[in-house]
C-alpha positions as CSV (number, residue, x, y, z in Angstrom):
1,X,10.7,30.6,-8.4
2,X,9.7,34.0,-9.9
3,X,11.0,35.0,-13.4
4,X,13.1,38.1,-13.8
5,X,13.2,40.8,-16.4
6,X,15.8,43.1,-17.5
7,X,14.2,46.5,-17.8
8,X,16.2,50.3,-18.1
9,X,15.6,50.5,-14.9
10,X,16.2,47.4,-13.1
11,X,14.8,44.0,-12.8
12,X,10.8,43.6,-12.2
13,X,9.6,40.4,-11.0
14,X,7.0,39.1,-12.9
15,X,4.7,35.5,-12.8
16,X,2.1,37.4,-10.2
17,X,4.9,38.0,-7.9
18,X,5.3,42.0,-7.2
19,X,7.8,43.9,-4.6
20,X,9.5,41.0,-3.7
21,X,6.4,39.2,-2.0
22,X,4.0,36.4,-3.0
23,X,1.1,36.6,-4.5
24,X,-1.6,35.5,-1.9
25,X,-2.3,32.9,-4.2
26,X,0.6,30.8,-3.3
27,X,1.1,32.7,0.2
28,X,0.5,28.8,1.5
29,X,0.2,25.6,0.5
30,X,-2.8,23.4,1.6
31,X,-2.6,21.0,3.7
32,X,-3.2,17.8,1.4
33,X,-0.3,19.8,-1.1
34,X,2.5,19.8,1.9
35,X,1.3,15.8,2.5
36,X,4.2,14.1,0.3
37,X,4.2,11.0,-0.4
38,X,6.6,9.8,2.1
39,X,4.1,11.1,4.6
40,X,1.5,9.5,2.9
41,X,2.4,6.3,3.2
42,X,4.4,6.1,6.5
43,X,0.6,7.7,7.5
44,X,-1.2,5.1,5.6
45,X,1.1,2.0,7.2
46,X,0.3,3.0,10.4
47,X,-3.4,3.3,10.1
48,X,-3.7,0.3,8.6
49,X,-1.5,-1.4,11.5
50,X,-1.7,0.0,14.2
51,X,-4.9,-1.8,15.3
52,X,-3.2,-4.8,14.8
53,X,-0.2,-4.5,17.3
54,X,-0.5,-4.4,20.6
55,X,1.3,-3.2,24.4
56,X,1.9,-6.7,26.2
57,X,2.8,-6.4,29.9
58,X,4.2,-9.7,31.3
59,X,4.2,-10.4,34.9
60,X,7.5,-13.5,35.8
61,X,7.9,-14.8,39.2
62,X,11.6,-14.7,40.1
63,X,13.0,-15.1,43.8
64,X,12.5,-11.6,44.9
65,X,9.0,-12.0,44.0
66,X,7.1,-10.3,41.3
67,X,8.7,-9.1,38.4
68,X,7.2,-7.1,34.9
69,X,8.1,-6.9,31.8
70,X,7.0,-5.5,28.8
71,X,7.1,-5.6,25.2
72,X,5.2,-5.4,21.7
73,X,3.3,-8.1,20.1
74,X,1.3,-8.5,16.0
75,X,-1.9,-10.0,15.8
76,X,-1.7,-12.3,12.8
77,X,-5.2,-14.3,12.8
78,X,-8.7,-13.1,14.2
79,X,-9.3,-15.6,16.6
80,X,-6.5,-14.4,19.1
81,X,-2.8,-15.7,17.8
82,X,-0.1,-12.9,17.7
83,X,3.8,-13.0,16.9
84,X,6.0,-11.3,19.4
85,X,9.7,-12.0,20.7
86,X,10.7,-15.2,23.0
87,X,12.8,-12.8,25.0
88,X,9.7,-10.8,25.9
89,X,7.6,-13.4,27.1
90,X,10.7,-15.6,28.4
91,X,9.7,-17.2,31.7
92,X,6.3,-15.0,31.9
93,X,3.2,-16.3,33.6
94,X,0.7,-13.9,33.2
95,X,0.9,-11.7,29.8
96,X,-1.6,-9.0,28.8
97,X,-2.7,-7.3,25.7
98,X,-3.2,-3.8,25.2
99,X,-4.8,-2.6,22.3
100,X,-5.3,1.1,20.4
101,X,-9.2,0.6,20.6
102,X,-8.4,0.0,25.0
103,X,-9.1,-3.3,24.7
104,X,-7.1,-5.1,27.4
105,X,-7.2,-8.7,26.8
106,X,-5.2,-11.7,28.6
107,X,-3.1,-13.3,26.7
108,X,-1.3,-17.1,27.4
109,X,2.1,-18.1,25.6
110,X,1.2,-21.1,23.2
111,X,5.2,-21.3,22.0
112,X,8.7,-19.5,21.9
113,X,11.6,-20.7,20.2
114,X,14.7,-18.1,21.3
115,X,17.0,-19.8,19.0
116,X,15.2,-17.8,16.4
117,X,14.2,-15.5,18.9
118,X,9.7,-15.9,18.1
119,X,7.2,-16.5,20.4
120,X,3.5,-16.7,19.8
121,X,1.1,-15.9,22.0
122,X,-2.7,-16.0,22.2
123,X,-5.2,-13.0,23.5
124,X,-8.8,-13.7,24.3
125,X,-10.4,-12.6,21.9
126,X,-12.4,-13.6,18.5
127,X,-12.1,-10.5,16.4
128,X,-8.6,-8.9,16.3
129,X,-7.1,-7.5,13.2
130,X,-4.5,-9.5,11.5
131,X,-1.8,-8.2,9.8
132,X,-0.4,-9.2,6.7
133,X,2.9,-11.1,7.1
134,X,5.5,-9.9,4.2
135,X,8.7,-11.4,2.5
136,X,11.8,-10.1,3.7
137,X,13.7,-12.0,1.5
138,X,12.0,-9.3,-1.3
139,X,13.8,-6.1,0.7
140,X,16.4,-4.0,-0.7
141,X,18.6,-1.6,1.2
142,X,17.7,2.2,1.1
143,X,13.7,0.6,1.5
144,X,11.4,2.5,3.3
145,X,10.3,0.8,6.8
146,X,7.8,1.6,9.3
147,X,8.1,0.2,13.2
148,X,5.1,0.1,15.1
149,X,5.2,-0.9,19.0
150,X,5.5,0.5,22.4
151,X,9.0,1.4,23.2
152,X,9.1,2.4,26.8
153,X,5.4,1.7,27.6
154,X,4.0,4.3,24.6
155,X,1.7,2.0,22.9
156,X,0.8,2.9,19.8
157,X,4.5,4.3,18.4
158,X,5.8,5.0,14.9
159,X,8.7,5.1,13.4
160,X,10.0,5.3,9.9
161,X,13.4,4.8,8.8
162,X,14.9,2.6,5.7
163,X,16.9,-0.7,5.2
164,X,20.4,0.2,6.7
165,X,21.7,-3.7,5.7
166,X,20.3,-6.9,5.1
167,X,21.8,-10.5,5.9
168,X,23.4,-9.2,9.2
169,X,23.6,-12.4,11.6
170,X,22.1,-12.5,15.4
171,X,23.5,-14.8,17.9
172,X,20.6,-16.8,20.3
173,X,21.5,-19.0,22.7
174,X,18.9,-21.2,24.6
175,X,20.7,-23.6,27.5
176,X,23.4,-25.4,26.0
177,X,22.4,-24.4,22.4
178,X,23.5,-21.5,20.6
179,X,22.4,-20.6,16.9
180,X,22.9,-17.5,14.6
181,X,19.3,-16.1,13.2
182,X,20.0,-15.5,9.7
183,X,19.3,-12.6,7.5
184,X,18.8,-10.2,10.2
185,X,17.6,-6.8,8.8
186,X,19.9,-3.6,10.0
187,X,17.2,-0.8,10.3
188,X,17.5,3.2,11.4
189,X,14.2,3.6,12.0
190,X,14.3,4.6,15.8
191,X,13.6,1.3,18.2
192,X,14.0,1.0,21.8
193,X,13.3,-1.4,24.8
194,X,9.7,-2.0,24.3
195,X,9.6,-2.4,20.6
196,X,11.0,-6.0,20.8
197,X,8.1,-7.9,19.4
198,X,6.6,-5.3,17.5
199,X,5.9,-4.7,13.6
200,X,8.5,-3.7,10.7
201,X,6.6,-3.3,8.2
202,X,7.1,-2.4,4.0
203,X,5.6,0.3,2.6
204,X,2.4,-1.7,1.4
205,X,1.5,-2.6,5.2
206,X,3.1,-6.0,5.2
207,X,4.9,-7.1,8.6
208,X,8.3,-8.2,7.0
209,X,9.9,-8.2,10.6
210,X,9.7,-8.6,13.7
211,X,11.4,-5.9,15.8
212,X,14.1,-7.6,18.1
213,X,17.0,-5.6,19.3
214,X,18.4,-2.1,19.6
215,X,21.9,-2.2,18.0
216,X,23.4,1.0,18.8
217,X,22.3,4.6,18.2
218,X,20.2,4.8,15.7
219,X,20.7,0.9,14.5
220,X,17.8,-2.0,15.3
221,X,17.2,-5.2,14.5
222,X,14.6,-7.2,13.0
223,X,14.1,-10.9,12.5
224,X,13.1,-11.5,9.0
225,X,9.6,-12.8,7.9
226,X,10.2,-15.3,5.1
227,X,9.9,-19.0,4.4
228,X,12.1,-19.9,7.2
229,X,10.6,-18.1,9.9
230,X,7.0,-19.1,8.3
231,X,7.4,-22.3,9.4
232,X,9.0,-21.4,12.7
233,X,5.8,-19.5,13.3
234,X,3.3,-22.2,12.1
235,X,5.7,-25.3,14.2
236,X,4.4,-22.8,17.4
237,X,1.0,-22.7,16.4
238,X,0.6,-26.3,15.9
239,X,3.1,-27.9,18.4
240,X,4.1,-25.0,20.6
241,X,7.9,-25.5,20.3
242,X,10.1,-26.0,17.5
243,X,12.3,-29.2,16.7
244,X,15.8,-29.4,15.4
245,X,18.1,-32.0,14.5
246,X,21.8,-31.6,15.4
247,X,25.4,-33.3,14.4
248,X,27.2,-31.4,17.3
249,X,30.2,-29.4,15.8
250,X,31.3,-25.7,15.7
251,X,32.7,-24.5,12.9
252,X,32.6,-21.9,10.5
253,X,33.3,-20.7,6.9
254,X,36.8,-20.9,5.0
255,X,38.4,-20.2,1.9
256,X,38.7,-24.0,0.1
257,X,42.2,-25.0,-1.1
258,X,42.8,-24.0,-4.7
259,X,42.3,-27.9,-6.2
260,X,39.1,-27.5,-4.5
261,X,37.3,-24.4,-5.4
262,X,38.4,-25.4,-8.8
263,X,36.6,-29.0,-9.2
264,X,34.3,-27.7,-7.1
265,X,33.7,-24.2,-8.3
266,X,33.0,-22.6,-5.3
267,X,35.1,-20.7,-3.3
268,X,33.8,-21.6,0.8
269,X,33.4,-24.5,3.3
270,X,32.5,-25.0,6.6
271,X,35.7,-25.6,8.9
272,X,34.6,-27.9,11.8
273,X,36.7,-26.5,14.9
274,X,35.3,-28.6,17.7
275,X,33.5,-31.7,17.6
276,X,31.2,-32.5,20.2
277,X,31.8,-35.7,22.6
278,X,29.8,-38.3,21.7
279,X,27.8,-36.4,19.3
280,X,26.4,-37.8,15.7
281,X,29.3,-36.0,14.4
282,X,31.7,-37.6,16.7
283,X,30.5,-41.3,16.0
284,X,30.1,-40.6,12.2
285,X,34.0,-39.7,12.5
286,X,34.2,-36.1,12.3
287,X,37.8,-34.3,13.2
288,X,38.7,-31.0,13.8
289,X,40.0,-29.2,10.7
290,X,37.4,-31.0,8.4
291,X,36.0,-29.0,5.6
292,X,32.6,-29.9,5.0
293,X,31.5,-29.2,1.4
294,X,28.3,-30.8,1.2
295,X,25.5,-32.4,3.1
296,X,23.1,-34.5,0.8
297,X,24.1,-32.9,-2.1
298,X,23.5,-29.5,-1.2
299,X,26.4,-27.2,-0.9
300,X,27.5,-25.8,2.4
301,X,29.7,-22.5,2.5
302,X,28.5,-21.7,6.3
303,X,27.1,-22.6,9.1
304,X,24.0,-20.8,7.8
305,X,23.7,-23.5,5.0
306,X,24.2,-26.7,7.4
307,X,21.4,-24.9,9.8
308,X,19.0,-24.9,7.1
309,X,19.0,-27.9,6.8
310,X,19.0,-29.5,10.4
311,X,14.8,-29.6,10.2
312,X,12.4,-31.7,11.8
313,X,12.3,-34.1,9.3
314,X,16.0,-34.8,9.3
315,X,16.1,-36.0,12.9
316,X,17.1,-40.0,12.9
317,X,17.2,-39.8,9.2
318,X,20.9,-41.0,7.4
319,X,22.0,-38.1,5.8
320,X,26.0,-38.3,3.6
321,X,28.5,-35.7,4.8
322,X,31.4,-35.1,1.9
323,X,34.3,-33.4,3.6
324,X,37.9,-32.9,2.5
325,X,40.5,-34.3,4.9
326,X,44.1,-33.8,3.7
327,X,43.4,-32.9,0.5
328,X,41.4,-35.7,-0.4
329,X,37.8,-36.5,-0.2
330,X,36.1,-38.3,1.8
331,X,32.2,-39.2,2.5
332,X,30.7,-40.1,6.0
333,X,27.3,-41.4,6.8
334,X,25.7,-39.9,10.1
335,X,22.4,-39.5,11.8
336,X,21.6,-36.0,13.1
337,X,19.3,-36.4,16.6
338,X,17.0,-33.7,18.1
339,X,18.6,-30.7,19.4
340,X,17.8,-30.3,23.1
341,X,17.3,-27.3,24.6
């Protein structure tokens, strides 16, 4: 802003400003001036990824014939692997890869788990540009995020927004099975159909999501890359599916009676409301209107806690359930079996 000063017979600008009017030396401001660094680095995320992500069209046979598809996918190694969403892929046949350099490649599924939502497929090729996977669990709300993808067939897209909310919760349902992805990131950077599968990434490049669902106006979705989904991703690169074990209840979190959140000093436990017939929970003698506090030791104050837990490794493996039945404690001994979807 130009100084003034009070002379006898008015105010005169001065700091090379005269009549009102910049000086010509700072009529305009370069280019590389008006670059912030906002711009700069939503710029620099997407150069450095948008090689990596890709247009995948997906042909599915249904009984009217021929259907497509369409969606987004992330290269993550050179010799052809990329992460993308199950739901884009889900019953496709023939999947192809479109890159920013127009390289079309075909692609074949190798794995998708839609309980978590994650597919991965794998193009033809030998020298694609992997991304860097991130750690969502490292995010903070108000974080700058950049979405790469091809929302309604524009390969190539990019949009910036921030961290709306973290640990939202996403329902996924395969078959019989239903399971809530955990730590969803809430993002306003502007998704729609077509992004599903693409890139979220930080402001440093990393993928820390992987775009999923458009919430509402200006709301999307992201499952989180972190050291859960890690091993989702690597289960589908070396097996092609991912195994669970399950007990077979629902339930969900509630406030623990006063005695208990006092010896226990916490304050939640997970209500069983139905028990499945003939479940492991059902033999091991679980009721309706248990509270289970802890499984092995570790402390359970939702059904996100007890999910965590149901791995691989767990499946035909004793594992103690402490619960509180009337007041009282009690301990059972189960043996969690593979979920089957």
């Amino acid at each position: 802003m130009p100084r003034l000063k009070l002379i006898s017979g008015g105010l005169k600008l001065i700091d090379g400003v005269a009549n009102g009017m910049p000086s010509t030396s700072r009529e305009r401001l370069p280019d590389a001036d008006a670059f912030d660094a906002y711009s700069r680095t939503v710029s620099g995320v997407a150069e450095r990824l948008t090689p990596s992500v890709a247009h995948l069209a997906v042909a599915r046979r249904t009984r009217r014939g021929r259907a497509e598809g369409a969606g987004s996918g992330v290269a993550i190694s050179s010799d052809g692997y990329m992460l993308t969403s199950a739901h884009v892929v889900a019953g496709g046949h023939d999947v192809n890869a479109s890159f920013s350099d127009g390289r079309e490649l075909r692609a074949e599924v190798v794995g998708a788990d839609p309980l978590s939502d994650l597919a991965v497929v794998r193009a033809d090729a030998r020298d694609l540009s992997p991304a860097q996977l991130g750690d969502a669990d490292e995010l903070r709300v108000g974080q700058l995020v950049v979405a790469i993808g091809s929302p309604m067939g524009l390969a190539g897209t990019v949009t910036a927004g921030v961290v709306s909310a973290l640990g939202r919760s996403l329902p996924t349902r395969a078959g019989s099975a239903g399971r809530l992805v955990e730590n969803v990131i809430q993002t306003d950077a502007a998704l729609n159909p077509g992004n599903s599968g693409g890139a979220l990434a930080d402001g440093l490049s990393r993928v820390v999501g992987v775009n999923t669902a458009v919430a509402g106006i200006g709301l999307g979705l992201a499952v989180p890359i972190n050291g859960a989904t890690r091993k989702i991703i690597s289960a589908l690169m070396k097996e092609g599916r991912v195994r669970r074990a399950y007990i077979g209840i629902v339930g969900g979190s509630r406030p623990l009676p006063p005695k208990v959140a006092s010896r226990l000093a916490r304050g939640k436990g997970i209500e069983v409301v139905e028990v499945v017939s003939g479940s492991p929970a059902a033999r091991a003698g679980l009721r309706g209107e248990d509270l289970i506090v802890e499984v092995d030791g570790e402390p359970m104050a939702d059904v996100g806690d007890l999910q965590r837990l149901m791995v691989a490794e767990r499946i035909g493996q004793s594992v103690e359930v402490q619960i509180v039945r009337d007041g009282g404690f009690l301990k059972l001994d189960l043996i969690p079996r593979e979920l089957e979807t």
